[in-house]
C-alpha positions in Angstrom: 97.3 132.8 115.6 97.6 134.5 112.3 100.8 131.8 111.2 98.3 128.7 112.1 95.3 130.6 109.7 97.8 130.6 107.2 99.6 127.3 107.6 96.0 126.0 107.6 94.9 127.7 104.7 98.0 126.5 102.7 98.2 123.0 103.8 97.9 120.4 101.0 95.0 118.6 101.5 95.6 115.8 99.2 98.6 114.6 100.8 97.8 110.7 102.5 97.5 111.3 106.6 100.1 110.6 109.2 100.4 111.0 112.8 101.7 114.8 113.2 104.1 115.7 116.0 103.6 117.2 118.7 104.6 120.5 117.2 102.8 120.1 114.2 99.3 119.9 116.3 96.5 122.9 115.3 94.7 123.6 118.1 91.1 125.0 117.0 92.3 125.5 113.0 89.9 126.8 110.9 89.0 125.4 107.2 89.8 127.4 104.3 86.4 128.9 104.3 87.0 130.6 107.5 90.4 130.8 107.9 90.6 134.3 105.8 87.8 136.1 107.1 89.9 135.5 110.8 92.5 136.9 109.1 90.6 139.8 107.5 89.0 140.5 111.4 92.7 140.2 113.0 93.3 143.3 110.7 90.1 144.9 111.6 88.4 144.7 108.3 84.9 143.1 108.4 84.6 142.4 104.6 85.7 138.3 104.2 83.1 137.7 107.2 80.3 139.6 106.1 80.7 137.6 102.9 81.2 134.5 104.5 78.1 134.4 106.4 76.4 135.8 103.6 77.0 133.0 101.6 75.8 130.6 104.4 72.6 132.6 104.6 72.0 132.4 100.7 72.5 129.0 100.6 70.5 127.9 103.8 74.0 126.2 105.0 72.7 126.6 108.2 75.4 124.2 110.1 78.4 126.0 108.1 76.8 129.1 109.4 76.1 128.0 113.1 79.9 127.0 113.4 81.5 130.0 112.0 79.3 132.8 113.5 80.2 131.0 116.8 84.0 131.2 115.7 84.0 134.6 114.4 82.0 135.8 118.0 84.6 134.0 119.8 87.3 135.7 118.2 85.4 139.2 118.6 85.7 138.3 122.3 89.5 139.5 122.6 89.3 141.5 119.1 85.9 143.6 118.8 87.3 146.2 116.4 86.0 144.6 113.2 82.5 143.8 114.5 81.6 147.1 116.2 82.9 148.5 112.6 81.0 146.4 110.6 77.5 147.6 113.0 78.2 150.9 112.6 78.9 150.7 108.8 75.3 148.1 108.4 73.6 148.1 111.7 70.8 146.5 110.4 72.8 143.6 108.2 71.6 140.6 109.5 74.6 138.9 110.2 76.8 141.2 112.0 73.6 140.8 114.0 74.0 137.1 114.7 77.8 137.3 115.6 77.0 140.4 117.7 74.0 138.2 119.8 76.4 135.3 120.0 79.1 137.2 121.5 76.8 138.9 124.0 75.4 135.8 125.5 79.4 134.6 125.1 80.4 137.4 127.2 77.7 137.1 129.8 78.3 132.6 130.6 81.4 133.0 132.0 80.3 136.0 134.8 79.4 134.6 138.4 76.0 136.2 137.8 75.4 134.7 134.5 71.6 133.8 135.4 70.7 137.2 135.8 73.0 138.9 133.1 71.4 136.5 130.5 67.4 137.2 131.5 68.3 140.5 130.4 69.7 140.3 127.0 66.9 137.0 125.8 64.6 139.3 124.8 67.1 141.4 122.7 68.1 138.2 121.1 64.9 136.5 120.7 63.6 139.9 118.8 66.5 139.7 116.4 65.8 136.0 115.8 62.5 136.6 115.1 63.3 139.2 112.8 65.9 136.8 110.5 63.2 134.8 109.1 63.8 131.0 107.7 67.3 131.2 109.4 67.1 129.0 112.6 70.8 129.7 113.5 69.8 133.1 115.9 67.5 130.7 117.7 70.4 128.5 118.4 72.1 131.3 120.5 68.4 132.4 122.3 68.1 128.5 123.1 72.1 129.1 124.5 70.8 132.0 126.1 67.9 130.4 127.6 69.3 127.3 129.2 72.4 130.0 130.8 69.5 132.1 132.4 67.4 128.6 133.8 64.1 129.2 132.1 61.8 127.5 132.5 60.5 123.9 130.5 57.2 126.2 128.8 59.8 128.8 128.0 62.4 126.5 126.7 59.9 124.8 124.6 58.5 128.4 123.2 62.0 128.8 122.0 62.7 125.1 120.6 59.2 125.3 118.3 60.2 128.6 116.6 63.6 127.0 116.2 62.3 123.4 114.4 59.9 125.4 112.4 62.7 126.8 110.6 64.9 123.7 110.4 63.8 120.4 111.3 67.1 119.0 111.5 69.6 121.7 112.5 72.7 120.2 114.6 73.2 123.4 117.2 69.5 123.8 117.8 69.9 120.4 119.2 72.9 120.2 120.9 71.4 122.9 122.9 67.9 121.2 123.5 70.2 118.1 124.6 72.3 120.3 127.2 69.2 121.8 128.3 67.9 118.2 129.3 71.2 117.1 131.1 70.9 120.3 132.9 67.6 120.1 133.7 68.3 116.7 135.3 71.3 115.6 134.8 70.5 111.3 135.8 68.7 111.8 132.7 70.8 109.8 130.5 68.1 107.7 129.1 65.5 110.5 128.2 69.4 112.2 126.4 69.6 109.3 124.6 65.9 108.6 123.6 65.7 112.4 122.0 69.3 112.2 120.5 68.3 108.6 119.0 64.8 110.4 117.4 66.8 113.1 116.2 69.1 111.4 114.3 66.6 108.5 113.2 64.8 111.4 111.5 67.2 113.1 109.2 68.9 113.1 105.8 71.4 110.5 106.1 74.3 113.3 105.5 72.8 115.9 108.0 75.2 116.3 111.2 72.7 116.0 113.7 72.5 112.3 112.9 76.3 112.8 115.4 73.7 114.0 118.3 73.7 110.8 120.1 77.2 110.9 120.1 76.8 114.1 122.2 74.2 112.3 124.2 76.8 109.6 125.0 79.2 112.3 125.8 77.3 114.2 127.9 76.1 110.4 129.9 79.6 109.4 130.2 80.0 113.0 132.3 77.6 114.5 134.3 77.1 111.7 136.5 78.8 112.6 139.9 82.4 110.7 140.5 84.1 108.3 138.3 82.6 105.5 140.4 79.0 107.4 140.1 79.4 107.5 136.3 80.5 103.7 135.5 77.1 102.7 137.7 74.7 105.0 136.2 75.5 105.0 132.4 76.0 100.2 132.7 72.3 99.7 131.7 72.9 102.0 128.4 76.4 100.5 127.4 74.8 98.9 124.5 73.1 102.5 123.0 76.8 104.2 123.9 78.2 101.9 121.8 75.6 102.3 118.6 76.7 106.1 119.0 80.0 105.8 118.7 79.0 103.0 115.7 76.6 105.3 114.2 80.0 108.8 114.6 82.4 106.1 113.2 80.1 105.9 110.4 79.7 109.6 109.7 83.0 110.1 109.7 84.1 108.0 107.3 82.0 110.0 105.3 84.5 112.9 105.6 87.8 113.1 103.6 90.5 112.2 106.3 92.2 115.2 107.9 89.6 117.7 107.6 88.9 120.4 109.7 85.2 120.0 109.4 84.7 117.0 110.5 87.8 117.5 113.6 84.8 118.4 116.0 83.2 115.1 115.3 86.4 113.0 115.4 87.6 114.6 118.4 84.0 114.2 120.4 84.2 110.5 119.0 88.1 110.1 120.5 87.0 111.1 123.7 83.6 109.0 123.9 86.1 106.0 122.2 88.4 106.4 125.2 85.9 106.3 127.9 84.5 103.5 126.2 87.7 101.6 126.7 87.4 101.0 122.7 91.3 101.6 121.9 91.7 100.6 118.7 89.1 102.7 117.5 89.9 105.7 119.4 93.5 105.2 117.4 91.8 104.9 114.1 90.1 108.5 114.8 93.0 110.0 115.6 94.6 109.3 112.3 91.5 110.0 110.5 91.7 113.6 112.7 95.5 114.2 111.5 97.2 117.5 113.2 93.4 118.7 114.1 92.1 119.4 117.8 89.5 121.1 119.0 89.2 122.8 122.4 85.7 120.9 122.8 85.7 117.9 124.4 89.4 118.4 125.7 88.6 121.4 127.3 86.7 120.2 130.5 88.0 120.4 133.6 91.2 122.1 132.1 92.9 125.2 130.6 94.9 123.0 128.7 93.2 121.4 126.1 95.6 120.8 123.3 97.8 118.8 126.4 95.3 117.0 127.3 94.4 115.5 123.7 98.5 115.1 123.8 98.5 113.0 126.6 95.3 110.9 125.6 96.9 110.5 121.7 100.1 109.3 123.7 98.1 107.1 126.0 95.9 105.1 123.3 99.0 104.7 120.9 100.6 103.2 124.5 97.7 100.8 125.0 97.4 99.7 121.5 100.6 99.1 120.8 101.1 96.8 124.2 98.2 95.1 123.1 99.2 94.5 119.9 102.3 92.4 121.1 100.5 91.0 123.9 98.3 87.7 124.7 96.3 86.0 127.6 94.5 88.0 130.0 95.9 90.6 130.8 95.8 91.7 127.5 93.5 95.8 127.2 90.5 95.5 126.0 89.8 96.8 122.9 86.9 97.0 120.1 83.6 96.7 122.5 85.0 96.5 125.8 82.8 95.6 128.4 82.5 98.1 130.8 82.8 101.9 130.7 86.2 103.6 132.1 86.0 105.5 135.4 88.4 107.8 134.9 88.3 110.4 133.0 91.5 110.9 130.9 
């Protein structure tokens, strides 16, 4: 772990992008912001993260800060040393607070009594959200928390208020809103859509959660039951799938190519791409992505993540090239194919 932080932080970003080999593959890199406060925590010291996330907090860079309190909590999962130092030394700091809520609702999803686990810890975290002021990002993780533990909608919506009060327009408050609605009914797809759609109508046209439909498609595209369940039910949106993926493609050509911020995005928009039976724009994200994966989407159904982007890179290149060289009909379909894929790769 420690050689991909630094290989990361040293990679030369100017350089044009190619396809990277197998070997050459980062699975879950960080970006040069994060990358040495991992590095920092891998040797116990707390210092580069408190900073980090200071800097987030000063500047109200409230996505930046959403994403690396998540990975720094993740990494406290197997590595806790740094963090419980870091609360003893400033119990009160307000964001060794936010990792430390993070990873508690982290460490409670995975348990078979995870309903039960996480009641018991929302009212710990909504206090400490309440107590971080403009920041929205704590609400994030009592939204998280909320949706693990099956609260109710006036509960739920109690939560969201606080959370758009602070910022209208804050991606991970609305991812979880979104997965709280495919969980609360997961045939949903067109009330997923409508709220992603409002949400990204209504912001900045650089703000990230204007990729929420995206996530909306995504999360159409899977929750359906069975591969033949999920071609039937998501046919009447195909059109508002495809002005997601439209709308991603769009956002990230905004971003520099092989950059680890935008990876997320570019890997989400692969996996939508591929479902979507749109090849040749699946292969034109995965040279935008370069040597960057990221566990999410890959990581469903499977342990393996980085071989399953592997085997999905190796797939679209396959289709893309046969249909490059090929003609009549049974040519693949490519661009806006007509129908949505039923399995899923």
């Amino acid at each position: 772990m420690l050689r991909a932080f630094l290989r990361t932080a040293a990679r030369v970003r100017s350089r044009p992008p190619r396809p990277a080999p197998d070997d050459d593959v980062l699975l879950d890199a960080p970006d040069d912001r994060l990358a040495p406060a991992l590095v920092a925590a891998a040797r116990g010291e707390h210092g580069p993260a408190a900073g980090l996330l200071a800097g987030t907090r000063a500047s109200a860079a409230w996505d930046h800060r959403d994403r690396y309190a998540t990975r720094l909590a993740a990494f406290a999962r197997s590595r806790s040393e740094w963090l419980d130092d870091w609360r003893a030394t400033a119990p009160d700091d307000p964001d060794a607070l936010l990792v430390a809520a993070r990873l508690s609702v982290h460490r409670r999803w995975d348990s078979p009594a995870r309903t039960e686990l996480l009641r018991q810890v929302i009212p710990t975290v909504v206090t400490a959200a309440e107590a971080a002021g403009a920041d929205p990002v704590p609400w994030r993780t009592a939204l998280d928390a909320a949706r693990g533990a099956r609260a109710g909608h006036a509960e739920f919506e109690r939560l969201w208020e606080q959370a758009v009060r602070r910022s209208a327009h804050h991606h991970g408050c609305h991812v979880a809103a979104l997965d709280y609605l495919a969980a609360a009914s997961p045939d949903a797809h067109g009330e997923c859509l409508d709220f992603a759609e409002t949400a990204a109508q209504d912001a900045p046209v650089d703000a990230l959660v204007r990729a929420l439909p995206l996530r909306a498609a995504f999360t159409c595209l899977t929750t359906a039951a069975g591969a033949t369940g999920a071609a039937t039910a998501v046919r009447p949106h195909r059109p508002r799938l495809d002005a997601a993926a439209d709308r991603a493609i769009a956002l990230s050509a905004a971003h520099p190519a092989a950059d680890p911020w935008a990876a997320e995005l570019r890997n989400l928009l692969v996996y939508v791409l591929v479902r979507l039976e749109r090849h040749r724009d699946a292969a034109e994200q995965l040279r935008l992505t370069g040597p960057y994966v990221t566990s999410f989407p890959w990581d469903r159904h499977t342990d393996d993540p980085l071989g399953r982007f592997l085997r999905v890179r190796a797939d679209v290149r396959a289709r893309v090239a046969f249909a490059s060289g090929t003609t009549g009909p049974g040519r693949p379909r490519n661009g806006h194919g007509g129908r949505v894929g039923p399995g899923d790769h």
